[in-house]
C-alpha positions in Angstrom: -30.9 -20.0 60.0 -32.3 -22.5 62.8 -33.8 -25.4 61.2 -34.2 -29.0 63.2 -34.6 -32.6 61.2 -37.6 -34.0 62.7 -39.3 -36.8 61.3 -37.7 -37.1 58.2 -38.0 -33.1 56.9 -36.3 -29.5 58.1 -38.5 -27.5 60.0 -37.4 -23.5 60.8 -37.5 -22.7 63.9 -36.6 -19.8 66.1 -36.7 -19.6 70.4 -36.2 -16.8 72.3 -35.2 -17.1 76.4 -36.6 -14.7 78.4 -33.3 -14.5 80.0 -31.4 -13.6 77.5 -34.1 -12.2 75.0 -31.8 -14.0 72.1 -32.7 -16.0 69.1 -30.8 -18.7 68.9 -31.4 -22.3 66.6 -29.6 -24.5 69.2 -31.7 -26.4 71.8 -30.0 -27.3 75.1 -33.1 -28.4 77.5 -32.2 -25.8 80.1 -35.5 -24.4 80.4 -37.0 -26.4 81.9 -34.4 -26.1 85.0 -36.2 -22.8 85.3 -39.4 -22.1 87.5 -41.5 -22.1 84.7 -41.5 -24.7 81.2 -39.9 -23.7 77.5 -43.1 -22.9 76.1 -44.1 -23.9 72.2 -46.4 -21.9 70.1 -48.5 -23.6 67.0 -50.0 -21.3 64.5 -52.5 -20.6 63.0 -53.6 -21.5 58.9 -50.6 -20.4 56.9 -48.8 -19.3 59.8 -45.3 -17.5 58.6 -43.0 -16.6 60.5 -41.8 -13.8 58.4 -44.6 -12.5 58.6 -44.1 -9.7 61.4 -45.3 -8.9 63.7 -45.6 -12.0 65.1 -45.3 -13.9 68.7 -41.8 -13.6 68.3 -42.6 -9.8 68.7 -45.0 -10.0 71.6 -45.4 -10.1 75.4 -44.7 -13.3 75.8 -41.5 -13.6 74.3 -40.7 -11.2 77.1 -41.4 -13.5 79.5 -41.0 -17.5 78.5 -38.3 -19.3 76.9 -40.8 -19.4 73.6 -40.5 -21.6 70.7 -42.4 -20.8 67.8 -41.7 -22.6 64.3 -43.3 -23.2 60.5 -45.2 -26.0 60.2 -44.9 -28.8 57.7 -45.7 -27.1 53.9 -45.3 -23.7 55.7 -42.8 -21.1 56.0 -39.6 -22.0 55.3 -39.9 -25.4 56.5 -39.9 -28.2 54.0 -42.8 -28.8 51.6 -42.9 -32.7 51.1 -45.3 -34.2 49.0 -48.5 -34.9 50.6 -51.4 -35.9 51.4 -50.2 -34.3 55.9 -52.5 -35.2 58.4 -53.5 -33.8 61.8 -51.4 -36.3 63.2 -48.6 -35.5 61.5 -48.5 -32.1 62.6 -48.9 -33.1 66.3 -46.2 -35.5 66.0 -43.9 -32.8 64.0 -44.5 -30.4 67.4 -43.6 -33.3 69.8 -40.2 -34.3 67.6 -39.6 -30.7 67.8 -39.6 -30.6 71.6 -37.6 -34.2 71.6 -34.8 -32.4 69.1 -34.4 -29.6 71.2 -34.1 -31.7 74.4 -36.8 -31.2 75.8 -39.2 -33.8 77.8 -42.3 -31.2 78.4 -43.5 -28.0 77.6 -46.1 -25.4 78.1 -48.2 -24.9 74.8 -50.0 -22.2 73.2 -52.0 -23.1 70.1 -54.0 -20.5 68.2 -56.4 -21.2 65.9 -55.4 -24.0 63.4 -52.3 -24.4 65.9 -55.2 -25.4 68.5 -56.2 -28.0 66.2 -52.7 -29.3 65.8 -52.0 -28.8 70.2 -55.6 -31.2 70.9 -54.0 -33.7 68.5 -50.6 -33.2 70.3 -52.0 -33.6 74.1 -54.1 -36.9 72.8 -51.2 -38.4 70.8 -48.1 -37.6 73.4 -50.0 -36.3 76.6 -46.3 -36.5 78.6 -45.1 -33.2 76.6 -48.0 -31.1 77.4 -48.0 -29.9 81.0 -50.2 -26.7 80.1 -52.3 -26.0 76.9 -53.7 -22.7 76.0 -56.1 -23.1 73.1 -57.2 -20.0 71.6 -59.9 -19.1 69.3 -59.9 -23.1 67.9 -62.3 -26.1 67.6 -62.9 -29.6 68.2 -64.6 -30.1 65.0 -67.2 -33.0 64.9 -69.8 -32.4 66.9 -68.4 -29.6 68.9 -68.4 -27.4 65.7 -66.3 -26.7 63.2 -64.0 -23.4 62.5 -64.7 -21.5 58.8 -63.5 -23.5 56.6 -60.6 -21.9 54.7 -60.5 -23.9 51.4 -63.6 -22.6 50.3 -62.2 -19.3 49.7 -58.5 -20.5 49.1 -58.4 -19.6 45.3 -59.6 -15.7 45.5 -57.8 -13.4 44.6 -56.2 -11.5 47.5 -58.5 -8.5 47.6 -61.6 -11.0 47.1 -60.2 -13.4 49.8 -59.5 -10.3 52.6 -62.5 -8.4 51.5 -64.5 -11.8 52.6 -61.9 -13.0 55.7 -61.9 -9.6 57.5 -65.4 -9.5 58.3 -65.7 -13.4 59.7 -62.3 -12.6 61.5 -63.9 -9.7 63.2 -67.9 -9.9 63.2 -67.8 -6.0 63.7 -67.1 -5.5 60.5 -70.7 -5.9 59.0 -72.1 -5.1 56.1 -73.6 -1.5 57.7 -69.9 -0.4 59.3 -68.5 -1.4 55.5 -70.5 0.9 53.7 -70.2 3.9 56.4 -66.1 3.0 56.8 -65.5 2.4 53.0 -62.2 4.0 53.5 -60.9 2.2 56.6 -62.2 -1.1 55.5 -59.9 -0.6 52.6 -57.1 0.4 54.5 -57.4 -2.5 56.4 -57.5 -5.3 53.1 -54.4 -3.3 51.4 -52.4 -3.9 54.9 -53.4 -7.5 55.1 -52.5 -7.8 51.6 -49.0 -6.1 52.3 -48.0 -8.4 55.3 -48.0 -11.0 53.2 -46.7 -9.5 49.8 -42.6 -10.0 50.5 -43.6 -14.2 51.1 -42.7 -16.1 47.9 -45.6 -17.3 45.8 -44.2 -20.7 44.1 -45.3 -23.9 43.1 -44.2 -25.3 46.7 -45.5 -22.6 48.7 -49.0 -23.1 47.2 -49.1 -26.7 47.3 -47.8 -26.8 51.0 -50.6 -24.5 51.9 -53.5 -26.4 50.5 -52.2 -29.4 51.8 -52.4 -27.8 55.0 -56.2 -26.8 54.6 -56.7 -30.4 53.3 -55.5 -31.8 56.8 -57.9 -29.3 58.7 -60.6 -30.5 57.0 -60.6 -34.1 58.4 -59.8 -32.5 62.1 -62.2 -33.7 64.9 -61.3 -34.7 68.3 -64.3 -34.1 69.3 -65.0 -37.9 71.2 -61.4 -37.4 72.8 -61.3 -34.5 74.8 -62.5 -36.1 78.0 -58.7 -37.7 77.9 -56.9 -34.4 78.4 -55.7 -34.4 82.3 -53.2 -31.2 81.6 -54.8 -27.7 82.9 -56.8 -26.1 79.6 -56.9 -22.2 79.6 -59.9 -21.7 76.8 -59.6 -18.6 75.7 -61.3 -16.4 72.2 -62.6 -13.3 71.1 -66.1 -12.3 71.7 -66.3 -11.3 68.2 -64.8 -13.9 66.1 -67.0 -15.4 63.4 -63.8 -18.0 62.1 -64.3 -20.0 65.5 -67.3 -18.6 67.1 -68.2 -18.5 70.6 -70.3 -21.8 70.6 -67.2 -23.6 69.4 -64.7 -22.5 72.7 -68.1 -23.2 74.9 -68.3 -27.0 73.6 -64.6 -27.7 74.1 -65.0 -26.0 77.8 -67.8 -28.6 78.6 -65.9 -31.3 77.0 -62.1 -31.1 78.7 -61.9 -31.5 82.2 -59.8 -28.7 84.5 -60.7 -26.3 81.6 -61.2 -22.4 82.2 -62.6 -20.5 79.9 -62.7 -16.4 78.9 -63.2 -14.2 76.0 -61.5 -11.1 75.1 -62.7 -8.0 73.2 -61.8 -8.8 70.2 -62.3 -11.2 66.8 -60.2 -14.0 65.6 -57.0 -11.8 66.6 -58.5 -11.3 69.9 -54.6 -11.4 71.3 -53.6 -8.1 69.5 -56.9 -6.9 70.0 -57.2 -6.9 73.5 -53.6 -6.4 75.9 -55.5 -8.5 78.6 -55.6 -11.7 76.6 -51.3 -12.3 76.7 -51.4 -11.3 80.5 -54.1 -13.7 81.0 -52.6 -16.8 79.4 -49.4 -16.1 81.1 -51.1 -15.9 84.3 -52.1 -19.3 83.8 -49.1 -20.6 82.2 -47.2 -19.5 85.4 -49.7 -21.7 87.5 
């Protein structure tokens, strides 16, 4: 399995050519001879990816030399003892990029991962030549996504029976109670994604110390540093990072687009337009 040493722990890590449509672990830096940058994905909270499907399976692994990877505490990267911090997940993504040879890329961050790709751009703005940040949040005074740890110790039906409906505002109270049997369906499959992922000690403490980390997230007074082209992009539905939140971060970064999709939080399965779009703009 592909795992990288970068800064002092193993991260797993998988990258797919467009070319050649392999996996592969090794990193030789020849993407970015091609016409278009390697491009790195960041996750979202407790992003896995065994978890399937995932970008890995999608459009744009089709069409990018994409690296996608588990962050710090996550997946089956290592879980070192804690407390993480924003920072260090920023400067986890960048070593990644350096260990694989690679000066630059394009970056997609989604969600928590657009947390982590604001920190990234601020802290080593040389790597980043164009950022997609989907359905994320400045925090501070730009607003704040939902804030995970409040529901972290539910029980899995209690936790998807509350997350579903802020991931995809749609899903109110009335639809519940006049879908009872699809609303189900759809906790016991986000319940079964997840149900082959090993629940230890290190798993769980790797999580929280994730949610931890988002907590103290807010780049809020920054983002008028960020020179690289910004493709904004959400659902119009999402109640995790609502509207408001992608609206402040247009008005705050410079050469910033912004659109929103039809769709919740997973506005890029939700709607087929969303992967075109960002790869129109990753393409320039």
């Amino acid at each position: 399995m592909p795992f990288l040493s970068v800064n002092g722990i193993n991260l797993y890590y998988e990258r797919r050519g467009a070319k050649t449509g392999a996996i592969t672990g090794s990193g030789t830096g020849s993407g970015e001879e091609d016409s278009h940058p390697p491009l790195l994905f960041i996750s979202g909270t407790g992003g896995d990816l065994r978890v399937k499907p995932n970008v890995m399976d999608g459009p744009l692994a089709s069409q990018f030399d994409l690296i996608a990877f588990d962050q710090r505490g996550l997946g089956q990267s290592e879980k070192p003892t804690g407390p993480y911090t924003m920072a260090d997940y920023a400067d986890d993504a960048a070593g990644l990029l350096d260990g694989l040879g690679l000066n630059s890329a394009n970056v997609i961050g989604v969600s928590f991962g657009g947390m982590v790709a604001q920190h990234l751009v601020l802290r080593h703005p040389h790597k980043v030549k164009r950022l997609v940040l989907a359905c994320t949040s400045s925090g501070g005074a730009g607003g704040a996504s939902f804030p995970f740890h409040d529901i972290q110790d539910l029980e899995a039906e209690a936790y998807y029976r509350k997350l579903l409906p802020l991931s995809d505002t749609r899903l109110s109270l009335e639809w519940q109670r006049n879908n009872d049997s699809k609303f189900q369906q759809a906790i016991e499959k986000s319940i079964a994604a997840r149900a082959h992922l090993p629940v230890d000690e290190d798993s769980q403490r790797g999580a929280r110390l994730q949610l931890e980390a988002r907590q103290f997230h807010d780049t809020w007074s920054r983002l008028g540093e960020i020179k690289c082209p910004v493709y904004l992009c959400g659902g119009k539905y999402d109640g995790i990072c609502p509207p408001s939140n992608l609206q402040a971060l247009h008005q705050a970064i410079p050469h910033s687009t912004l659109d929103f999709f039809e769709g919740g939080h997973l506005f890029m399965m939700q709607d087929k337009k969303a992967a075109a779009s960002m790869a129109d703009f990753l393409r320039g």
